[in-house]
Kinemage of the C-alpha trace (Angstrom):
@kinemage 1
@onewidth
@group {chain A} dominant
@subgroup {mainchain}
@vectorlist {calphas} color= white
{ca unk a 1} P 171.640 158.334 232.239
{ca unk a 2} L 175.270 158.738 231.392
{ca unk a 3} L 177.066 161.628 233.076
{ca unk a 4} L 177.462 165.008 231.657
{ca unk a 5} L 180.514 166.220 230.812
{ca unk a 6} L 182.227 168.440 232.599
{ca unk a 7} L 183.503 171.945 231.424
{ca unk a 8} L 183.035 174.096 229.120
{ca unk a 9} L 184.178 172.868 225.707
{ca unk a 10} L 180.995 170.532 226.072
{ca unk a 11} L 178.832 173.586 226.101
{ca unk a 12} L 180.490 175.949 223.698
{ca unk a 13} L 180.444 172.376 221.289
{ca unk a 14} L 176.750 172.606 221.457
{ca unk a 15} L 175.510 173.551 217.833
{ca unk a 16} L 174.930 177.117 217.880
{ca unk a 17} L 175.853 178.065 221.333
{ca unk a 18} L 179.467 179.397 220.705
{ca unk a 19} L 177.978 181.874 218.120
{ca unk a 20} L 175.095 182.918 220.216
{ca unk a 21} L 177.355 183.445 223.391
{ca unk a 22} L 180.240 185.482 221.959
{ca unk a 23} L 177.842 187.861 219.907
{ca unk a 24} L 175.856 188.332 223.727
{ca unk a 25} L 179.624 188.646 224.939
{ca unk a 26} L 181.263 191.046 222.347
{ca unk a 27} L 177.753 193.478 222.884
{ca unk a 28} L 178.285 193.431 227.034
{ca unk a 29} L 181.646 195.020 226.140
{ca unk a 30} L 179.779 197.740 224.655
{ca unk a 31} L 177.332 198.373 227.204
{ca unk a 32} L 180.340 198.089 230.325
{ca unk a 33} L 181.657 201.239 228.189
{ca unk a 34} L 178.337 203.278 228.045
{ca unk a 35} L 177.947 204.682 231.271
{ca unk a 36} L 180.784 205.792 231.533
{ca unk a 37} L 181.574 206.882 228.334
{ca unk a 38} L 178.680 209.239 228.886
{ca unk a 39} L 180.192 210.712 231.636
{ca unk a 40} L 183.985 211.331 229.879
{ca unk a 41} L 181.900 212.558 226.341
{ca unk a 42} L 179.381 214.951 228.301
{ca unk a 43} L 182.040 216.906 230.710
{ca unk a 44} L 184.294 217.002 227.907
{ca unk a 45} L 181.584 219.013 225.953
{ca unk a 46} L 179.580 220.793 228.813
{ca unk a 47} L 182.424 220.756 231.245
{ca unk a 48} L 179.932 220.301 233.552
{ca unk a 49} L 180.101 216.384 236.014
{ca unk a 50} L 176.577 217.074 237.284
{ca unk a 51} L 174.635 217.236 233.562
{ca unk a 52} L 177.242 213.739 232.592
{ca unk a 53} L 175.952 212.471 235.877
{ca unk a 54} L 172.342 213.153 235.175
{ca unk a 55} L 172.747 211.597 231.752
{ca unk a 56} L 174.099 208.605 233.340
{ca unk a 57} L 171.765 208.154 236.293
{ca unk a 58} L 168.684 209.030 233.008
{ca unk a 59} L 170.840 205.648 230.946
{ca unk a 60} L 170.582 203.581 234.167
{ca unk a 61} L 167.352 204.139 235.676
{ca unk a 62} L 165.632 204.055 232.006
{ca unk a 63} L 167.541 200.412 232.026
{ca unk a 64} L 166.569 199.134 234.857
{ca unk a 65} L 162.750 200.737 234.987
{ca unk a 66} L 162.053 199.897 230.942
{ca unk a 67} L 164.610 196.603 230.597
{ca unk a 68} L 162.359 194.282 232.057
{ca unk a 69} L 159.139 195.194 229.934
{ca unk a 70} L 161.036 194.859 226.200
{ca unk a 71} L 162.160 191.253 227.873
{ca unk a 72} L 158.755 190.978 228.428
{ca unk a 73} L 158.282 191.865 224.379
{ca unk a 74} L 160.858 189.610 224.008
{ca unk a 75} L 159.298 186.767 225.696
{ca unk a 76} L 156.093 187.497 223.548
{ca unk a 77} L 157.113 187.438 220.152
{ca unk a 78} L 160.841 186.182 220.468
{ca unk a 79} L 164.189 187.657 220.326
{ca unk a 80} L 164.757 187.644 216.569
{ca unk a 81} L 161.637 190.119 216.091
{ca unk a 82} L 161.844 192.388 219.171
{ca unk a 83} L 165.717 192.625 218.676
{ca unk a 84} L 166.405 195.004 215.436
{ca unk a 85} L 163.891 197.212 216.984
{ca unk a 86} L 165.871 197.430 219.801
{ca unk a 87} L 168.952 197.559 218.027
{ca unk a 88} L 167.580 200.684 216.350
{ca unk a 89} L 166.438 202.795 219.020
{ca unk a 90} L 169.201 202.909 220.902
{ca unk a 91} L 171.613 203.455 217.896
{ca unk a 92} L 169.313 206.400 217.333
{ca unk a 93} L 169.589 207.202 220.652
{ca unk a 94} L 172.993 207.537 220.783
{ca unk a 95} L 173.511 209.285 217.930
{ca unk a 96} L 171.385 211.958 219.196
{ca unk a 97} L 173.626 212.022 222.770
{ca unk a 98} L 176.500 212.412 219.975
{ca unk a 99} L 174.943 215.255 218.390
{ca unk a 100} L 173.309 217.261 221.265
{ca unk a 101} L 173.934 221.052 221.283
{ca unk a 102} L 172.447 221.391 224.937
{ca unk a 103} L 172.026 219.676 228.052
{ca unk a 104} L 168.338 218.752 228.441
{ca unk a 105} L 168.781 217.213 224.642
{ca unk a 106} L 171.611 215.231 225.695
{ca unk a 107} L 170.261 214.220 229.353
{ca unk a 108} L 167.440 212.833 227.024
{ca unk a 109} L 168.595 211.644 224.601
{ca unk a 110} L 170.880 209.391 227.015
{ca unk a 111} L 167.769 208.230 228.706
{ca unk a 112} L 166.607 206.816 225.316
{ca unk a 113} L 169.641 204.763 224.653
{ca unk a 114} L 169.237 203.431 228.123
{ca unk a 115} L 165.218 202.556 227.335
{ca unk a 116} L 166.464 200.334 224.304
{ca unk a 117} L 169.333 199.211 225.527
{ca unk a 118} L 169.612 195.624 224.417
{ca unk a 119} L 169.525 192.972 227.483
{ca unk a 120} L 171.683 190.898 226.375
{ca unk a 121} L 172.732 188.966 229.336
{ca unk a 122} L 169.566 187.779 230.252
{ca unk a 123} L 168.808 186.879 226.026
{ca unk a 124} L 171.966 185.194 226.536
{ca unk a 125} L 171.196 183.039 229.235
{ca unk a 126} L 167.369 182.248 227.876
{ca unk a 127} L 169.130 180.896 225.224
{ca unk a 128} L 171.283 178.636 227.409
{ca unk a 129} L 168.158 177.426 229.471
{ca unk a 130} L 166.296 176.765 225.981
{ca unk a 131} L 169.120 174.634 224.924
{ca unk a 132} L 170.490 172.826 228.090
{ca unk a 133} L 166.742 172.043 229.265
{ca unk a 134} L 165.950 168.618 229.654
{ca unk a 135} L 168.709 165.802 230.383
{ca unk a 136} L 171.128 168.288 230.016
{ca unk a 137} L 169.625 170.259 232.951
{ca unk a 138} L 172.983 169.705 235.196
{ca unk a 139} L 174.886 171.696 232.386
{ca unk a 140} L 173.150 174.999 233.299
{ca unk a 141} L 175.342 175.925 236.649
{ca unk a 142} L 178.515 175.928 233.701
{ca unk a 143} L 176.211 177.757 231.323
{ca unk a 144} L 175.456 180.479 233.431
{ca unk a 145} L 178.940 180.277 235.179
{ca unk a 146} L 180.050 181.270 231.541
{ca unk a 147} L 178.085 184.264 231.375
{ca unk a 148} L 179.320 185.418 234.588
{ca unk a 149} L 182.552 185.206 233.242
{ca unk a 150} L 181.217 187.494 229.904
{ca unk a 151} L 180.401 190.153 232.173
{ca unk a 152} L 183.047 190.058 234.546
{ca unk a 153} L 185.381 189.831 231.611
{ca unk a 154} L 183.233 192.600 229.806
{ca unk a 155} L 183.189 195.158 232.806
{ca unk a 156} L 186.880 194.736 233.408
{ca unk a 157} L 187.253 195.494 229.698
{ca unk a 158} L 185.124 197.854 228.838
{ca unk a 159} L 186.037 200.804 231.756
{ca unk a 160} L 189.461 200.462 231.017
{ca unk a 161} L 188.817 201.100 227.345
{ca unk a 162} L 186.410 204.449 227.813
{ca unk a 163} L 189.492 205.738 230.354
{ca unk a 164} L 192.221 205.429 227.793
{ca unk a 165} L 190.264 206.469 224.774
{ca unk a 166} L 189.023 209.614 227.207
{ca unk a 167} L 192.659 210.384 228.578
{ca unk a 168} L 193.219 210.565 224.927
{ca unk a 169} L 190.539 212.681 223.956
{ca unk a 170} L 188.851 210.329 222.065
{ca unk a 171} L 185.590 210.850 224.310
{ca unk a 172} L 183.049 210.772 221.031
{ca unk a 173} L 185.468 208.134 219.803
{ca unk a 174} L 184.664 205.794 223.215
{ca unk a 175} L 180.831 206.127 223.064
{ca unk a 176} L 180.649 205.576 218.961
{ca unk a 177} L 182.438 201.967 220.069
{ca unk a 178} L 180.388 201.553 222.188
{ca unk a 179} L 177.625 201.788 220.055
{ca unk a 180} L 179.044 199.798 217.748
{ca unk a 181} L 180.013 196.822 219.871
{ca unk a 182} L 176.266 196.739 221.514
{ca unk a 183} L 174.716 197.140 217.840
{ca unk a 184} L 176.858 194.999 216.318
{ca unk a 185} L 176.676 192.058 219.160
{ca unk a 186} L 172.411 192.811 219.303
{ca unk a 187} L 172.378 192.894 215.755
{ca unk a 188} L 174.032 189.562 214.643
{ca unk a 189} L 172.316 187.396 217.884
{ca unk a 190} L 168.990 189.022 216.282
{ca unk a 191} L 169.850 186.429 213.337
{ca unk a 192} L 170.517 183.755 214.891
{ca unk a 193} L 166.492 181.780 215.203
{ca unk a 194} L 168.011 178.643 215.764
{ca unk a 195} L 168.951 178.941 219.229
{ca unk a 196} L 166.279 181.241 220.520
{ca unk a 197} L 163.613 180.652 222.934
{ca unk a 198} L 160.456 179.975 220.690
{ca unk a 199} L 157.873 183.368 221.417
{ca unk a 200} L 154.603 182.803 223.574
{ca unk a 201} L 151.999 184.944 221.919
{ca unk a 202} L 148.777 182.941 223.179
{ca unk a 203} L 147.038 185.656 226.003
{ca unk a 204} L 145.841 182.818 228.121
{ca unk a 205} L 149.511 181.396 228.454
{ca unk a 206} L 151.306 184.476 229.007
{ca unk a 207} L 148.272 185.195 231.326
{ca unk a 208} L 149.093 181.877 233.693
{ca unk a 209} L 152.630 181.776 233.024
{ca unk a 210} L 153.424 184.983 234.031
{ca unk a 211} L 151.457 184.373 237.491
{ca unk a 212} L 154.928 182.816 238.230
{ca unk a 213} L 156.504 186.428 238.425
{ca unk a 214} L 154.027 187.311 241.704
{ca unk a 215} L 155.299 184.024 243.290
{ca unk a 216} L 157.007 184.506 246.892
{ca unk a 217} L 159.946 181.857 245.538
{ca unk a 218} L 160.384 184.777 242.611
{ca unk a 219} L 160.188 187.705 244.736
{ca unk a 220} L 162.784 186.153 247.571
{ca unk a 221} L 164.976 186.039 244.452
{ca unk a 222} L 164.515 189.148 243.196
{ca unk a 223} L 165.220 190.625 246.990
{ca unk a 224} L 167.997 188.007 246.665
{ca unk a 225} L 169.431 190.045 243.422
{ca unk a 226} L 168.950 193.594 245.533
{ca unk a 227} L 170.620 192.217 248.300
{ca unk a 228} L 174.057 191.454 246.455
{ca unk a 229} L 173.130 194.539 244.375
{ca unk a 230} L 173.803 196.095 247.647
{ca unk a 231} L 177.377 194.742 248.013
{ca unk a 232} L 178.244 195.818 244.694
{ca unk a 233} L 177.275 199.487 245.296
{ca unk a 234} L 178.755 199.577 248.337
{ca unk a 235} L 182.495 198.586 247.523
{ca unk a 236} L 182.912 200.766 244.524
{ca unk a 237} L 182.617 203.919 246.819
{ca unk a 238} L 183.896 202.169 250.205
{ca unk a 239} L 187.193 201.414 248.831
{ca unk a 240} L 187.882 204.447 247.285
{ca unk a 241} L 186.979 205.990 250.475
{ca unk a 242} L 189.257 203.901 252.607
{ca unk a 243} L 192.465 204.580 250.022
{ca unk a 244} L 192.056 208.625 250.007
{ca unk a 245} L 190.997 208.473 253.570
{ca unk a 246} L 194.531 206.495 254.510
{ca unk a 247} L 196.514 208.835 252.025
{ca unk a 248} L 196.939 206.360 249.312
{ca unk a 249} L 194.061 207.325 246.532
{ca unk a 250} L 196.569 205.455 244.138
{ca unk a 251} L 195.613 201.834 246.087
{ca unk a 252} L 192.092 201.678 244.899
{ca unk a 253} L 193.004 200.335 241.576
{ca unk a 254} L 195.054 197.493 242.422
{ca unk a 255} L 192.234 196.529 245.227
{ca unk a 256} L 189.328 196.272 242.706
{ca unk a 257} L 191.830 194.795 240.436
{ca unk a 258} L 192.608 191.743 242.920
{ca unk a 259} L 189.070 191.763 243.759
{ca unk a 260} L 188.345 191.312 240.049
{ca unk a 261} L 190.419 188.632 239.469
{ca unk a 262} L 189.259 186.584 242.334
{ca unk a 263} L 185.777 186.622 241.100
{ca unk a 264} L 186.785 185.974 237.867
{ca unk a 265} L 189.033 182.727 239.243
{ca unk a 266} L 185.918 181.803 241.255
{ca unk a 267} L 183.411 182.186 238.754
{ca unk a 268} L 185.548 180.090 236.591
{ca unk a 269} L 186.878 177.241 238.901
{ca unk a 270} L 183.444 176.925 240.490
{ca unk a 271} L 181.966 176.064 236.688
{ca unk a 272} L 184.143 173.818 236.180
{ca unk a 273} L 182.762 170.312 238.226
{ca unk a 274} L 179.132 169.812 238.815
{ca unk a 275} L 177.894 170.355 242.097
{ca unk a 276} L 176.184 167.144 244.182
{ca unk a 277} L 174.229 169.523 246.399
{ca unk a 278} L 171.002 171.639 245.339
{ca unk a 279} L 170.825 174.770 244.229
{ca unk a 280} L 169.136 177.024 247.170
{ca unk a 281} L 172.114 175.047 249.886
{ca unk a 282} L 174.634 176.275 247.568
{ca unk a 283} L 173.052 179.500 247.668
{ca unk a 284} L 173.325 179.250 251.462
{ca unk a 285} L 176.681 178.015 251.698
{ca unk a 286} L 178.279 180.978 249.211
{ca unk a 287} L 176.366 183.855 251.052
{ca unk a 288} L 177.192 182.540 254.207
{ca unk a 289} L 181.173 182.394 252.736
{ca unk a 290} L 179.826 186.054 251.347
{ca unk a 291} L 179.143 187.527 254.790
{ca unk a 292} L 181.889 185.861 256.944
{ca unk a 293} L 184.923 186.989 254.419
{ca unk a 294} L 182.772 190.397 255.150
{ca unk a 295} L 183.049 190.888 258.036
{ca unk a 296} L 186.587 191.779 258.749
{ca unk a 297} L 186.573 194.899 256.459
{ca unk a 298} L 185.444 197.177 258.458
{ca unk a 299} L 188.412 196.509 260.814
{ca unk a 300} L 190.866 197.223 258.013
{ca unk a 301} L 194.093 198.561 258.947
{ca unk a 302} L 195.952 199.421 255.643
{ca unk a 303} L 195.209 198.706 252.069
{ca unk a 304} L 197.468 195.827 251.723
{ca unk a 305} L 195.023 194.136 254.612
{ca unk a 306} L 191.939 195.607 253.086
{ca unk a 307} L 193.065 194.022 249.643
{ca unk a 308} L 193.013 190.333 250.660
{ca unk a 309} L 190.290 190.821 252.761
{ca unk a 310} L 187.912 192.040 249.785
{ca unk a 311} L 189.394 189.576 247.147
{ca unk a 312} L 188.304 186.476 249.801
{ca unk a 313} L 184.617 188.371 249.546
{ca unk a 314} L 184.186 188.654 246.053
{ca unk a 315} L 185.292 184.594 245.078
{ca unk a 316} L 181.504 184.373 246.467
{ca unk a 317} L 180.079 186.395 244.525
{ca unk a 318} L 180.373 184.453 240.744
{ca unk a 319} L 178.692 181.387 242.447
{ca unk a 320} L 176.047 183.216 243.943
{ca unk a 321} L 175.285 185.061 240.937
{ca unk a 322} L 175.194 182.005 238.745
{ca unk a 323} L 172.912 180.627 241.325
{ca unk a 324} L 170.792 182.816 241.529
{ca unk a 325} L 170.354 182.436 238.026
{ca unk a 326} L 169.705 178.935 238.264
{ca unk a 327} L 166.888 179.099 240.555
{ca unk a 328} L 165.169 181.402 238.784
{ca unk a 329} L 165.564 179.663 235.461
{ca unk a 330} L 163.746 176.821 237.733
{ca unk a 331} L 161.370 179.135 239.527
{ca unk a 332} L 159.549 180.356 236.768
{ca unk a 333} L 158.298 179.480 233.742
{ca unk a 334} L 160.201 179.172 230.758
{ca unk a 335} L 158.330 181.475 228.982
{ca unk a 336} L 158.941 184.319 231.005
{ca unk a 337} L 162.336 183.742 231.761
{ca unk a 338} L 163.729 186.348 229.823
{ca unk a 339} L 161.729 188.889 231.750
{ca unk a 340} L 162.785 187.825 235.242
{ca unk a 341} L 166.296 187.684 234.424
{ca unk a 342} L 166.016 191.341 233.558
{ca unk a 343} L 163.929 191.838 236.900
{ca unk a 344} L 167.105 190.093 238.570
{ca unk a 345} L 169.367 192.530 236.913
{ca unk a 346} L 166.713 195.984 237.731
{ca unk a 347} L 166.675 194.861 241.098
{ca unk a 348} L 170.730 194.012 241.502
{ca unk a 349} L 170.886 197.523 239.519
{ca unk a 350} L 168.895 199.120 242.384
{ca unk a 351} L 170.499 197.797 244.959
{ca unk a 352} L 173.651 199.040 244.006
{ca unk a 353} L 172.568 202.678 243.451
{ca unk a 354} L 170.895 202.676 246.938
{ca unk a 355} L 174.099 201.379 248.375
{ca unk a 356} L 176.513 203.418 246.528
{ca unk a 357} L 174.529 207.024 248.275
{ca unk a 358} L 174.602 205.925 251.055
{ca unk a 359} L 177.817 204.576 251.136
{ca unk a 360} L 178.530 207.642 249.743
{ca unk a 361} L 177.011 209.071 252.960
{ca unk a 362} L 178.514 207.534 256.079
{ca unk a 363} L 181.886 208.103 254.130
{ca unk a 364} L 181.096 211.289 254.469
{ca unk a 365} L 180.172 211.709 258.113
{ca unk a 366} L 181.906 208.652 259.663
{ca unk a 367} L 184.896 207.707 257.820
{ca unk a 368} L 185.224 204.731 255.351
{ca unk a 369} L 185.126 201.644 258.250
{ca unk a 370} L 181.595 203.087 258.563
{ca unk a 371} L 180.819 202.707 254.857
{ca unk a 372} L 182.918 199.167 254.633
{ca unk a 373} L 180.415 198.136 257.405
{ca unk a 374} L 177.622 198.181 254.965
{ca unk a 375} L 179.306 195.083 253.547
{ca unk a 376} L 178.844 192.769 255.967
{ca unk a 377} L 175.534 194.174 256.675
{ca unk a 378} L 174.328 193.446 252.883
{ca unk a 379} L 175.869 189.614 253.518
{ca unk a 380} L 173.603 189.284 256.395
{ca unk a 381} L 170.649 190.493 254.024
{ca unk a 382} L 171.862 188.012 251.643
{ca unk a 383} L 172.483 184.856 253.742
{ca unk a 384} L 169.077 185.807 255.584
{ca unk a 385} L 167.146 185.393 252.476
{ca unk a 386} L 168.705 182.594 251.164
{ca unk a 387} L 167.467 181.230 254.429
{ca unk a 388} L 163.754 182.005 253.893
{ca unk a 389} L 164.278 180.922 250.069
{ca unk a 390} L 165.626 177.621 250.769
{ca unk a 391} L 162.927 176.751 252.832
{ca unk a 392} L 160.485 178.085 250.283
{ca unk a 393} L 161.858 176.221 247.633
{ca unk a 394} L 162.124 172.846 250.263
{ca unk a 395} L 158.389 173.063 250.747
{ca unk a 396} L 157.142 173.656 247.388
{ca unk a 397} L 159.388 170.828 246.286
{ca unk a 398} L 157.947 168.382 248.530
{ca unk a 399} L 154.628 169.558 247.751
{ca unk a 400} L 154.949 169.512 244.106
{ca unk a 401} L 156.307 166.220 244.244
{ca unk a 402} L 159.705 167.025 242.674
{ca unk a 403} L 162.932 165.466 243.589
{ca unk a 404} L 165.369 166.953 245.803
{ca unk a 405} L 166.833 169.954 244.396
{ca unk a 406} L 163.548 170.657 242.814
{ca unk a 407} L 162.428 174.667 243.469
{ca unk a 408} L 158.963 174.661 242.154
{ca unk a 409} L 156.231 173.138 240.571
{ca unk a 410} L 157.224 174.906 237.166
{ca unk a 411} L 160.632 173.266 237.639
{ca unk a 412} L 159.230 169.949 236.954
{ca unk a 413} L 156.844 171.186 234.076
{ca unk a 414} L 159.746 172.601 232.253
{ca unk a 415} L 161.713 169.951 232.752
């Protein structure tokens, strides 16, 4: 078999894929800006951060509670049919958030939008497994290294947007572009058949296939997805807590910034060349680069020192995202992929809003080294269960026969 090409051009080439991935991309723009345009548009109106807060924490949990059972929908009768519903609830949604005259209308009105919202990464990425699968298999590690560069790109984006349009008082402006961006991205991927996933509507199928959701190699992964989830939550408040605790609240920006940009670099550089080694030792090898670029922060002693130290952490985290990915588009079966890559994302989502309190927490009572420590302490997590997943995934393979690399006896029957 001649050898793939490496890149991206290759895979944006593919007929239909550029379309499908820049709608996906244009929409995750929209939903970076939500959350946080909720907070700006609700304490501009109420004046009050603990009703935007509830809104927001309403938008998330909805998402991460409700996201995985309209992938499930998805799964069933296929993106092109679930998707305008979608796109229609939470544009209704919204507009009633926009045109709340109290509180508890707004608080649920926000938990709507966040019921409906579109999941468009994972539809994304379904897409990419639908298309690459087969002898373009080794193409999928650049696929989904792509898509971590969407939402990287998207949540780099899409804050700084809300902010300005906020400082400007354009609050109701911020979260009607918002809208726009997710409706308009959901909207134009719902008409694009071509490249979706076909639907599984047969009860026995979905029945057997989505047995693979209850599998231990599927549940590592989800822990797997909590476990960086974990990280994530845990830097956003850790080093704002370490600039205002050291007198310099202005040096949080520029360290999220160069942490940014590293993943981003990573994520991009590491999708680049194909990768000799399987999946779950890659997974091994970037959350064991994960936890020892980790460790130091606790021991930071300014925020010059704290800076590099937490841009070496995050190049990790793009590969072990896309990885992640990978092995679960090989874990389960294709026809409920859609559904556990929203799992992956509910469980990432819970991880950091565990971490994040109590973060939040030791700040609080022990200073900010005390909340950096729970860096390291997720990468331990992490590299632990990438342990336990690789040897999983080892066994099954052998068992089921597959080559090396192989994660699961679905891996070979979707193959």
């Amino acid at each position: 078999m001649p050898r793939a090409a490496t890149g991206y051009r290759p895979l944006l080439r593919t007929p239909g894929a550029a379309a499908f991935f820049l709608t996906a991309a244009v929409g995750r723009v929209g939903i970076a800006m939500t959350g946080l345009g909720l907070v700006w548009l609700l304490h501009a109106r109420t004046g009050s951060y603990g009703t935007a807060g509830l809104a927001t924490a309403g938008f998330a949990l909805a998402e991460a509670l409700l996201g995985p059972q309209l992938a499930r929908l998805t799964d069933r009768f296929g993106q092109s049919r679930v998707l305008p519903f979608s796109v229609l609830a939470h544009g209704a949604a919204i507009a009633g958030v926009l045109a709340a005259t109290t509180p508890a209308a707004a608080i649920t009105a926000a938990t709507c939008a966040g019921a409906a919202v579109p999941q468009l990464g994972a539809l994304s990425a379904a897409r990419w497994a639908h298309l690459l699968r087969g002898e373009r298999a080794d193409e999928l590690p650049a696929a989904f290294s792509l898509e971590s560069l969407a939402n990287a790109t998207a949540f780099l984006l899409g804050p700084v947007l809300v902010t300005s349009l906020g400082a400007a008082d354009g609050t109701a402006l911020a979260s009607t572009i918002a809208a726009a961006l997710i409706l308009g991205g959901a909207g134009a991927l719902a008409t694009q058949g071509r490249t979706a996933p076909p639907p599984n509507r047969e009860h026995t199928e979905r029945a057997r296939t989505g047995r693979t959701l209850r599998r231990p190699a599927f549940l590592l992964l989800a822990l797997l997805n909590l476990a960086i989830g974990l990280y994530f939550g845990t830097m956003g408040v850790a080093v704002s807590a370490f600039a205002i605790g050291h007198g310099t609240p202005g040096a949080a920006a520029p360290i999220i910034a160069a942490a940014a940009l590293s993943g981003l670099l990573a994520g991009w550089l590491y999708g680049l060349r194909r990768h000799p080694a399987p999946a779950r030792r890659q997974l091994v090898i970037a959350a064991a680069c994960l936890t020892g670029a980790a460790l130091p922060l606790p021991l930071a002693p300014s925020a010059v020192w704290l800076g590099a130290a937490v841009a070496a952490a995050e190049a990790a985290v793009p590969p072990t995202l896309v990885l992640l990915n990978v092995l679960t588009e090989r874990t389960v079966h294709p026809a409920v992929l859609t559904q556990a890559l929203a799992w992956n994302n509910s469980a990432s989502a819970a991880g950091s809003a565990l971490a994040a309190s109590l973060a939040g927490r030791a700040a609080d009572a022990w200073g900010a080294s005390a909340a950096l420590a729970q860096a390291p302490a997720a990468g331990l997590v992490l590299l632990v269960l990438s342990l336990v997943l690789a040897r999983v995934l080892s066994t099954a393979a052998r068992r089921s026969g597959g080559a090396p690399g192989a994660g699961d006896p679905d891996e070979n029957r979707a193959a």
